[in-house]
Structures are given as structure tokens and as C-alpha cells.
C-alpha positions in Angstrom: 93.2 90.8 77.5 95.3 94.1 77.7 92.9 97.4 77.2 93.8 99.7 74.3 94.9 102.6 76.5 97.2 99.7 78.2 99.1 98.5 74.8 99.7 102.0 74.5 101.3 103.4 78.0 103.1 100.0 77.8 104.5 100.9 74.2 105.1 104.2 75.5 107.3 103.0 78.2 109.3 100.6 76.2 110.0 103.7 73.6 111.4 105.7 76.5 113.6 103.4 78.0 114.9 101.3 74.9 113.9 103.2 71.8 111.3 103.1 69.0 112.6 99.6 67.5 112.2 97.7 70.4 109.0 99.7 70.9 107.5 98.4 67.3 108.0 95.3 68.3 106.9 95.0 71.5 103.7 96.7 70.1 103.3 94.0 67.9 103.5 90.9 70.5 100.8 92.7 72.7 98.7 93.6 70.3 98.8 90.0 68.1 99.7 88.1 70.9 102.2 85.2 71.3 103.8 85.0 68.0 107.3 82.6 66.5 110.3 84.8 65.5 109.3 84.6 61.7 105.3 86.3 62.6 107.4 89.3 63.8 109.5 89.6 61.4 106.5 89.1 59.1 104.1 91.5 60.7 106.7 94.8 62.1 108.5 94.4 58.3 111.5 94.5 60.1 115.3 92.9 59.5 115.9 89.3 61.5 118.6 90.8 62.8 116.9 93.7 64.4 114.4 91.9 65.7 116.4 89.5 67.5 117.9 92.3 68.7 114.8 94.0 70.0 113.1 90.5 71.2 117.0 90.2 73.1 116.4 93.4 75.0 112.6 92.6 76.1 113.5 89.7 77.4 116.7 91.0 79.1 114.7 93.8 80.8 112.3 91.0 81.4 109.2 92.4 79.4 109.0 89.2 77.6 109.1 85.8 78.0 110.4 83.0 75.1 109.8 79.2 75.0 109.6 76.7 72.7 106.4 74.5 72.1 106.3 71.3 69.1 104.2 72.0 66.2 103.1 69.1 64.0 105.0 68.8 60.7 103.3 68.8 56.9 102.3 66.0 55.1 104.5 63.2 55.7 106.7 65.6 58.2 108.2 65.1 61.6 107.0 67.4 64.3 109.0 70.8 64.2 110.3 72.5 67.5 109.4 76.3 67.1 110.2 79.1 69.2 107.6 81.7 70.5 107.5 84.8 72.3 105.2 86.8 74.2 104.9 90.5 76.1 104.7 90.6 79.6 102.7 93.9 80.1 102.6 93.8 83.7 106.2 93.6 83.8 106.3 96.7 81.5 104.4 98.5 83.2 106.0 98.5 86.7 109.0 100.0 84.5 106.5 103.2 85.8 106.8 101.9 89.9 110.7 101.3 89.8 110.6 104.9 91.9 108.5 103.1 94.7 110.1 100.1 94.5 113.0 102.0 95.0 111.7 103.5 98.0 110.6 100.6 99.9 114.2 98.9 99.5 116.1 102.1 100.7 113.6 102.0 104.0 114.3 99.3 105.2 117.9 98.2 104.3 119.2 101.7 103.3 121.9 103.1 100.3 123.9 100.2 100.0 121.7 97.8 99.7 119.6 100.0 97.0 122.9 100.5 95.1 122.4 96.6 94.0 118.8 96.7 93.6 119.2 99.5 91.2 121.6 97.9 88.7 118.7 95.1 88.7 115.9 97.6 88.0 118.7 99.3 85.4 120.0 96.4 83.7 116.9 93.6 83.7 119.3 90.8 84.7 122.6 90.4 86.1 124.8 87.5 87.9 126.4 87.5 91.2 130.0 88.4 90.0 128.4 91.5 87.6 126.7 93.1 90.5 129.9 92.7 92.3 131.7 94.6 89.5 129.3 97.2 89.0 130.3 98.1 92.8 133.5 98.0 91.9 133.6 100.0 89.0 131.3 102.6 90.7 133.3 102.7 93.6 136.9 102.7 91.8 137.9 105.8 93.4 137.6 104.8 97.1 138.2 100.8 96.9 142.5 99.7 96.9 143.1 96.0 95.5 143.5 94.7 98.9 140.0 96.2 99.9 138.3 93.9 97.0 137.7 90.7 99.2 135.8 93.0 102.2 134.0 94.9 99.4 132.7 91.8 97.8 131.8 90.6 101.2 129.8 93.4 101.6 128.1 93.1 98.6 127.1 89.4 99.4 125.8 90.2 102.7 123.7 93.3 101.3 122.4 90.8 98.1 121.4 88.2 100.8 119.3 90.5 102.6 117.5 91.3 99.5 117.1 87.6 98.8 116.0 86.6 101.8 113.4 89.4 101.6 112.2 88.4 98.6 113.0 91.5 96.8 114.7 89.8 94.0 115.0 86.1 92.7 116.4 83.6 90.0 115.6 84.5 86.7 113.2 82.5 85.3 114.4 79.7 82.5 114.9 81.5 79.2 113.1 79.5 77.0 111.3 76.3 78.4 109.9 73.7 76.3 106.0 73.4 76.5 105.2 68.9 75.7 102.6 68.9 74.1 99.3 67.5 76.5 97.6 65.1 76.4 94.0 64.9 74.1 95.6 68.3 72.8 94.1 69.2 69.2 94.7 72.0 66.9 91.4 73.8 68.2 92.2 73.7 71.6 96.3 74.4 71.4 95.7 77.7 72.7 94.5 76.2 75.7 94.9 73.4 78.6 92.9 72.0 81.7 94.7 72.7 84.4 95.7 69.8 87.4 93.5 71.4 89.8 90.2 71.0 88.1 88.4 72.0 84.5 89.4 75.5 84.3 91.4 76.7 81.6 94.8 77.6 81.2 95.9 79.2 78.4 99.2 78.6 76.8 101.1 81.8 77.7 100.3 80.7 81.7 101.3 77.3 81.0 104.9 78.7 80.0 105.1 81.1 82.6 104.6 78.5 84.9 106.9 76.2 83.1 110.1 79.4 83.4 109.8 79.8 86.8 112.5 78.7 89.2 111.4 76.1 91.7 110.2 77.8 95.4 112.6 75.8 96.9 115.3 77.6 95.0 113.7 80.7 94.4 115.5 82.7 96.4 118.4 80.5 97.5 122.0 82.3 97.5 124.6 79.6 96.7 128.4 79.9 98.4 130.2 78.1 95.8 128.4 80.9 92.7 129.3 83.5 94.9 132.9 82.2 95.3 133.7 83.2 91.5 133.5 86.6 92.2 136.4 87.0 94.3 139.1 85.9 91.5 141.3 88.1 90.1 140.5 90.3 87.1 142.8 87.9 84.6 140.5 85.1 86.3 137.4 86.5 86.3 137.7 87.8 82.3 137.3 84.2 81.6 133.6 84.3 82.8 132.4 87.5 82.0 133.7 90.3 79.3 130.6 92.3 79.6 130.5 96.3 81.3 127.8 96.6 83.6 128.8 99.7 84.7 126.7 101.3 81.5 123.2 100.7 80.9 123.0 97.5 78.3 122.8 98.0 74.8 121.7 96.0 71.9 124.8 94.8 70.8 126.0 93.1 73.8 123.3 91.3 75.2 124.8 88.2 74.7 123.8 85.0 77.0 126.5 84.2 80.1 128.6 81.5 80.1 129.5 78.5 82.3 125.9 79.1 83.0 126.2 81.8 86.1 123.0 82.1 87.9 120.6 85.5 86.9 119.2 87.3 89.2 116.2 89.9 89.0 114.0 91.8 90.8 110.5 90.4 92.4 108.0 92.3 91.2 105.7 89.9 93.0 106.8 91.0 96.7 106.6 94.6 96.1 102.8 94.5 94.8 102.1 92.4 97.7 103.6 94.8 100.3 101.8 97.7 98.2 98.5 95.8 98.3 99.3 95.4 102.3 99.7 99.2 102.0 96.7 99.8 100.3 94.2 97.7 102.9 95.9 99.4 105.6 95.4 102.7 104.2 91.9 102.1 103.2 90.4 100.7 106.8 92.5 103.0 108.7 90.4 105.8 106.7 87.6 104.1 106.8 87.4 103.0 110.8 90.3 104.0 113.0 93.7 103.8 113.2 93.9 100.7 115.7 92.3 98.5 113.1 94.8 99.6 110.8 97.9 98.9 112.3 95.9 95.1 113.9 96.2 94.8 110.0 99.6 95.3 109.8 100.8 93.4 112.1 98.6 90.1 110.5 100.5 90.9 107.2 104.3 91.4 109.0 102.9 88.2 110.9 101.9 86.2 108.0 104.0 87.7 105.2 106.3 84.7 104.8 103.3 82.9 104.6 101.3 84.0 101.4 101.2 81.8 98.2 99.8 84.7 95.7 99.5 88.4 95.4 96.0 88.5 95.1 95.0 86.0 98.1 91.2 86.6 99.1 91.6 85.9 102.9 94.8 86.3 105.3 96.8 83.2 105.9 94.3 82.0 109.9 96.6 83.5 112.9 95.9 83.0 116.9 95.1 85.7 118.6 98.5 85.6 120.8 100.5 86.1 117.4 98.2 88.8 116.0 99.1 90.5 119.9 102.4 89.8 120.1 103.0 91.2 116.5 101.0 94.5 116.8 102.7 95.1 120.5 106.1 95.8 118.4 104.8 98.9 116.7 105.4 102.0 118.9 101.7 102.6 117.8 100.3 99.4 119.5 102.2 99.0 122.6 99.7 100.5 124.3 96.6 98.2 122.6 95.1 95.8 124.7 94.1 92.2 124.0 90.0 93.1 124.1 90.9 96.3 122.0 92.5 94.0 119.3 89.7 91.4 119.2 87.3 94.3 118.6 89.5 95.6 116.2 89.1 92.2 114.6 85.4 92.5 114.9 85.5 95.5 113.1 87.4 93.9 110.5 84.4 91.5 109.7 86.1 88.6 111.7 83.9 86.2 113.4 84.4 85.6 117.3 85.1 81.6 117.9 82.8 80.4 120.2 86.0 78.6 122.2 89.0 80.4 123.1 90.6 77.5 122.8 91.4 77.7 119.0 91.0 81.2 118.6 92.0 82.0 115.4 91.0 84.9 112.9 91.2 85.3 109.1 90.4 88.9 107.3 88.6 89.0 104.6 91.2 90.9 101.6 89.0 90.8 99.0 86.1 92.5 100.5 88.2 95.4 101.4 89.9 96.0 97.9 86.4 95.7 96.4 85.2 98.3 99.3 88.5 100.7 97.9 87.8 100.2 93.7 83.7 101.1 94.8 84.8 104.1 97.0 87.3 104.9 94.0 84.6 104.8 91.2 81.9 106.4 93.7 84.6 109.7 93.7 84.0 109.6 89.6 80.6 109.7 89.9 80.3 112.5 92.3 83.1 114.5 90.1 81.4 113.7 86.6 77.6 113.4 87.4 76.8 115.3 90.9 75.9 114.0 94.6 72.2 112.9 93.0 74.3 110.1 90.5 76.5 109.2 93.7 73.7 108.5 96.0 72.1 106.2 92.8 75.3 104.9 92.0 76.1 104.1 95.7 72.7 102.3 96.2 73.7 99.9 93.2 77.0 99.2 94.3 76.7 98.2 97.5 73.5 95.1 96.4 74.3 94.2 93.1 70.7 93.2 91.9 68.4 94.9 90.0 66.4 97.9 91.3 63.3 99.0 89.7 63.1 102.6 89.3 60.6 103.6 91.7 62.5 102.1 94.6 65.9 103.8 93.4 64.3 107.1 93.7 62.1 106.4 96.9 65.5 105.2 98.7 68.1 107.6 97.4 65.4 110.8 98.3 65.7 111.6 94.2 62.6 113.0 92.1 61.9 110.2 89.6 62.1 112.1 86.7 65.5 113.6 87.7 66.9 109.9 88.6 65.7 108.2 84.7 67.4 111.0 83.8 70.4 110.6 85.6 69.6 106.5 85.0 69.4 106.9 81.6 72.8 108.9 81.4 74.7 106.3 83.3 73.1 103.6 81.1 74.6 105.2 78.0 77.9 105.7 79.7 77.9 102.1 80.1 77.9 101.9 84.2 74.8 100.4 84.2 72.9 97.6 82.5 69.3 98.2 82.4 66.2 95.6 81.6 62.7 96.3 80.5 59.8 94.3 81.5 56.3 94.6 80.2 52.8 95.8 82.5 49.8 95.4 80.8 48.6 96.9 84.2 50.2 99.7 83.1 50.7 99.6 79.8 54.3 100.9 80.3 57.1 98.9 80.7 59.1 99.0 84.5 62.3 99.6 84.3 65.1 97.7 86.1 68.4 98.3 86.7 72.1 96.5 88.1 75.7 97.7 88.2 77.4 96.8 85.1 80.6 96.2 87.7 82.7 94.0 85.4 82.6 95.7 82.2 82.5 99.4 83.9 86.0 97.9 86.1 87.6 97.6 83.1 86.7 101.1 81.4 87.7 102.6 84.6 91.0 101.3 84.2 91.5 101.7 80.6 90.5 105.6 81.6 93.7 105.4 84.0 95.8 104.3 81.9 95.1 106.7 79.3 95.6 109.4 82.3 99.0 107.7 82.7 99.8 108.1 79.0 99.2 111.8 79.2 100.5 112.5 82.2 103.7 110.5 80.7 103.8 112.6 77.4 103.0 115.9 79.5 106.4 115.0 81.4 108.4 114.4 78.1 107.2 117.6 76.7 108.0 119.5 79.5 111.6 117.7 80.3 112.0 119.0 76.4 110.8 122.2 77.7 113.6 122.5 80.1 116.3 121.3 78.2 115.4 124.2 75.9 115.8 126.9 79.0 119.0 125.4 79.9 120.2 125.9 76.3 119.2 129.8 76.0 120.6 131.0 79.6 123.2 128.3 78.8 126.4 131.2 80.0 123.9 133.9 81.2 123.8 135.5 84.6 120.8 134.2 86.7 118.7 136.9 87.5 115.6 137.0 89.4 113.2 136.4 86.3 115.2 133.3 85.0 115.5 132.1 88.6 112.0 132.5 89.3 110.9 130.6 85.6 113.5 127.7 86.5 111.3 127.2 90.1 108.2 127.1 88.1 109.2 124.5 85.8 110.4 122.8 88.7 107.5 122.8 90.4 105.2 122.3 87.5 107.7 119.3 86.6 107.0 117.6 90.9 103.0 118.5 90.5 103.4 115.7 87.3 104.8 113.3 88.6 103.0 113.3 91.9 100.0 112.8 90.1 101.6 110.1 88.1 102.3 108.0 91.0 98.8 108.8 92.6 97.2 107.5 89.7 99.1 105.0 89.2 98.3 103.4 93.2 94.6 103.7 91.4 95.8 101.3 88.4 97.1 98.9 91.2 94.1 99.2 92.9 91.7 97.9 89.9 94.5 95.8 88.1 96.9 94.6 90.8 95.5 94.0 93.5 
């Protein structure tokens, strides 16, 4: 379930980058849910037309995902095949990271190698032979005819490196068919058991997981589709007629022929390695630096490894690998083997009792849940005062309830200041509070718990309404500028225009600095 503030930065997004009709209906898949082509039309009171248009363009720029599910008939009627469609707000959302994303590639493969992996990020999904002629056509000027078969060359070895770093991968199939399950009814269509055991699985997973290229072909860069992309122009028009040297409009996102292979970029990867980022940031803060980069070298150790973003524990390493893999940093060359199994220690690993099978594991989870409390502990010192943090620091770190008299004796608070201060975080919905009765007394005792699940979730929905302004600050003052640029439009710069320029400059870096610093919070509680 998306939050409110969520819907909106996501609708926000989509009216930025593709315009308000696309935004309408995008609006109206995540806030109704997965709907058939007719329930949109139905419910934005919009043409067919333009909202094939607009669903066309969400699921080019892969924010939404189609398939096709069997729907029983009417009276005396055959089943029916119907189409449905559904937002993918994650997806929309990292619309906001492309910057980082962008970042990471050009680190470690550098511009050429970025060049491709931003006509992906540009243009949702492209083949083989348009990312070829998307170099081409940007590099017209300083690529001859008899340069073409190096430059495509070049392009193939720069888009394998990206493949085989996971960076991008098959598009996933456009619109599978769900069969209907067995022991299925109309009450419980929404959802399915999954193979694994009695937990549910709701239809929208069940197609996602249906669209997605098998991991054995995932990420596997065919010879014989690349060859296609070294014809001639005359050649080559009979497979694609499309420009991909502009960004993609409406009007010609039509489906490839002779069914080329699309390619798009893993969102999956980068929130991993930003995760990996995140845990290494976080213990390196929170111990010492050796800890941190042991860490890093059991994620480069174990990166090709992981099954899932979100995996709770590191895939089990020996100790020789962990070594091995943290002696190739210029920072742990000089770590020794009892220095990294106490930096292991410190990382909540268990010493085997053998050094036969010595093996260690770290626990993920407990450190991301260490970052969101530390996160939501700074809130609490900002909004409420050290008193609230020390209260609210006692609750998070033993979820169980806490009568009042104890909360005040251990956090060294006056009792009448901490039901006050109780009471206040009670009503703010951070804490969830229970009353039981003393005769003794004749005064209930109060007792109270962290309210973590629900109070998780307000957090975020709070970031993302940050976001939101933060994003509509940044349009207002790109407006701002555009208006500056008009008036000294053919004016000599003087000192005071110069000076105003560098202030909206700098105003303009302070914004979006922010931006992404919130936004590694929104990972933190939603991602990660």
C-alpha cells in the first residue's frame, strides 16, 4: 500500500518528465489499483486513444507493468481474456535517483560507458541496434562510414560490461498471461498461495513474477542480435524506423519488429550496492573504519551471490576470502587476520568453535534497523528535546512495554515531565499506550511500547512529502531563473546581476543536495 504523500511525489514525477495526461493516468492506477483498459478510461474520463497513449509511455519508461488474466464470461458465456494494468511506484520513483545511478556507472566504467546507460535511463527501453544508433547519431561529427564497424564494436564491449555488471537487463515480457490457479474463486482472485508455503501472493506479484526474464538469460548478450546492428543503413531501415536520438514521444512508441531483444536498466543492482553503501556507512560511524571496509569487502566478495535486495543475512564466507578480499583495498592492506576476525566480532558474528569451517555471516537486517532507529531518534531530539530522545531511545532499543515509573527511573526524567512528554508522543502516534487497573491504587498504571510499524510508515510518508516540496521548490525556482535570463536577456553583466545569478545558483545546489540526502533516508525506511 503506497502512502498518500507517495501517490503524490510519484504523480509529481511522472508530470515532469511526460506531462500532465500521462500524469492523470498514472494517478489513477496507483490510487485504484490494477485496473483493464476500459476502468481507466472509465474513471480519468479520458479518450481511448489517449490513454493508450499514456498507458504506452508508462510502460515504455517502465512505470507500469500490463498482462492479461481470464475472467469468467456471463451467463451462458465463454471465459473472456482481458487486459490489465498496473503502476509500478518504485520504478517511478527512482526516476528521482537516475543522478546516482548515473554516478555509480560513470565510477567505475567511465563516459563511454555512461553515454549507453543514459539513453536507457532517457528512453525506458531500447534494443541493441538503437543504442548503437543513438552513438552514431550523437557522434555524427567525428565517426566516417568506414569507422562504423569499430564504433559498433565499441559500443558492444561497453554494453557487455554493463550486462555483465548487472546494471541493466532484458526487458521484462510486455504483457504475460496470468492461468487462472487452482481452487481460485471470485473472493480470493485478488490473491494466491504461493509454492513456498501459505503466504499470500497477491495478483500484481504474481505477474511481476510471471514478466520477468529467466536468471539464466537475464543478463545474457547474444552475438547473433548484436550482429544486426552492423548492416548498412538501407538494411538496417528494415528493422527499425524509429529516432532515438530525441527523447520518445507519444506518437511513436510503437512495439519493435522481428521481435529485437529490449533492454533496460536494473534498478535492482543499484539499490543493492546503495544498501551495501548504506551498512558500510552506518558501522563505519558507528564503530571504526576497519569494520567498515571488512564489510565491504564481504559484499564485493559475495555480490554475485545475493538472490534479493533486501537479504537479512550476507551470503556465509570463510575467513580466507573475507581476508583475501579486504587485503585489495589500499585501506586494508595493512589489516591483519586477528584484526579482521575482531572486526567480525564487532559485527555481531559468532566465533566457530573449529577453525576448520570458519565461516561468518553478518547480520543486514539488524544494522538497517539500527540506521531507520538512529534516523527516527534524530526526529525526536529535533521535534521533542533530549528528555523525548532518551524516552524514545529506551523504547526502541526493547520493544515491550514499560510502565511509567520505570521509564522515568531509567531515563533520569521527573515523572510528571516524562507523562507529559509520554502523553505527547502517544497523540503523535509514536507510541501505543495500555491502561491497567489497581485497586491498590485506585489509579490505573500506565504502560507503554513503540508503535514501530505504524510510526515507520508515517516517517516515511513525512519524507516523501519533504521530497514533494523540495521537488516543487526546485520547479519554482528553475521558473525563477528562466525569468532572470529573460530580463538581462542582451544586458551587460554587472556586478549586482552577477552576484544575483550566483545566489540562485547556489540556492538552486543547496535544493537539490537536500533532495538527494532525503531521499538516501526514503531508501533507508522503504528500500532497504
Amino acid at each position: 500500500m503506497v502512502s498518500p504523500h507517495g501517490i503524490k511525489l510519484a504523480v509529481h514525477l511522472i508530470s515532469t518528465y511526460f506531462g500532465d495526461l500521462v500524469s492523470k493516468v498514472c494517478e489513477c492506477l496507483l490510487r485504484k489499483g490494477t485496473l483493464s483498459l476500459a476502468q481507466v478510461i472509465r474513471y480519468t474520463e479520458l479518450g481511448k486513444q489517449k490513454v493508450s497513449d499514456a498507458l504506452l509511455v508508462l510502460i515504455q519508461h517502465n512505470c507500469a507493468q500490463s498482462f492479461t488474466i481470464q475472467q469468467p464470461g456471463g451467463f451462458g458465456e465463454a471465459p473472456k481474456i482481458v487486459t490489465q494494468y498496473m503502476a509500478l511506484h518504485d520504478n517511478i520513483i527512482h526516476h528521482m535517483r537516475f543522478p546516482k545511478f548515473l554516478a555509480i556507472v560513470s565510477d567505475e566504467f567511465g563516459q563511454e560507458c555512461m553515454e549507453i546507460f543514459e539513453g536507457l535511463l532517457q528512453h525506458g527501453r531500447l534494443s541493441l541496434n538503437q543504442i548503437l544508433d543513438r552513438h552514431k547519431d550523437k557522434h555524427r561529427a567525428i565517426v566516417t562510414s568506414g569507422e562504423n564497424s569499430t564504433a559498433a564494436n565499441v559500443v558492444h564491449e561497453n554494453f557487455n560490461k554493463l550486462a555483465q555488471a548487472r546494471y541493466i537487463e532484458r526487458c521484462h515480457a510486455h504483457e504475460p498471461f496470468l492461468a487462472p490457479e487452482e481452487g481460485d474463486t471470485p473472493a480470493k482472485k485478488r490473491t494466491a498461495r504461493s509454492k513456498m508455503g501459505d503466504v499470500p501472493q497477491t495478483l500484481e506479484a504474481r505477474a511481476l513474477a510471471a514478466a520477468a526474464p529467466m536468471e539464466s538469460i537475464r543478463f545474457l548478450v547474444e552475438a547473433d542480435t548484436w550482429s544486426n546492428a552492423t548492416l548498412d543503413d538501407d538494411s538496417k531501415k528494415n528493422h527499425t524506423t524509429e529516432i532515438v536520438g530525441e527523447k520518445r514521444k507519444q506518437d511513436c512508441l510503437e512495439p519493435i519488429p522481428n521481435k529485437e531483444i529490449l533492454w533496460r536498466v536494473n534498478f535492482e543492482e543499484f539499490v543493492r550496492l546503495l544498501r551495501h553503501k548504506c551498512c558500510v556507512s552506518h558501522v563505519t560511524t558507528r564503530m571504526d573504519n576497519v569494520v567498515g571496509i571488512v564489510l565491504s569487502a564481504i559484499f564485493d566478495a559475495s555480490r554475485r551471490e545475493e538472490t534479493k535486495v533486501k537479504m537479512e543475512n550476507t551470503v556465509p564466507l570463510p575467513m580466507n576470502t573475507i581476508f583475501e578480499e579486504a587485503m585489495k583495498s589500499e585501506e586494508g592492506r595493512s589489516l591483519t587476520l586477528e584484526r579482521v576476525r575482531a572486526s567480525l566480532v564487532q559485527l555481531g558474528c559468532e566465533l566457530p568453535t573449529l577453525g576448520i569451517d570458519e565461516t561468518y555471516s553478518v547480520d543486514l537486517k539488524k544494522i538497517i534497523d539500527q540506521a531507520q532507529a538512529q534516523e527516527v531518534e534524530s526526529i525526536v531530539l529535533k521535534k521533542y528535546g533530549r528528555e523525548a530522545y532518551r524516552i524514545f531511545r529506551l523504547l526502541s532499543e526493547s520493544e515491550r512495554l514499560y510502565e511509567t515509573d520505570k521509564i522515568s527511573s531509567t531515563t533520569f526524567v521527573e515523572k510528571k515531565d516524562a507523562l507529559k512528554i509520554l502523553f505527547q508522543l502517544w497523540k503523535d502516534d509514536f507510541l501505543h499506550m495500555e491502561r491497567l487497573g489497581n485497586e491498590a491504587q485506585k489509579s490505573d498504571i500506565l504502560l507503554w511500547k513503540l508503535n514501530k510499524r505504524s510510526l515507520w510508515e508515517q516517517i516515511l510518508d513525512d519524507m516523501y512529502h519533504a521530497a514533494l516540496n523540495l521537488k516543487l521548490r526546485l520547479v519554482h525556482e528553475l521558473e525563477q531563473a528562466k525569468v532572470i535570463l529573460r530580463v538581462l536577456k542582451g544586458k551587460t553583466l554587472g556586478d549586482e546581476v552577477l552576484q544575483k545569478r550566483k545566489r540562485v545558483g547556489d540556492k538552486w545546489k543547496v535544493l537539490e543536495s537536500s533532495l538527494m540526502i532525503l531521499d538516501d533516508a526514503i531508501m533507508l525506511f522503504h528500500d532497504f
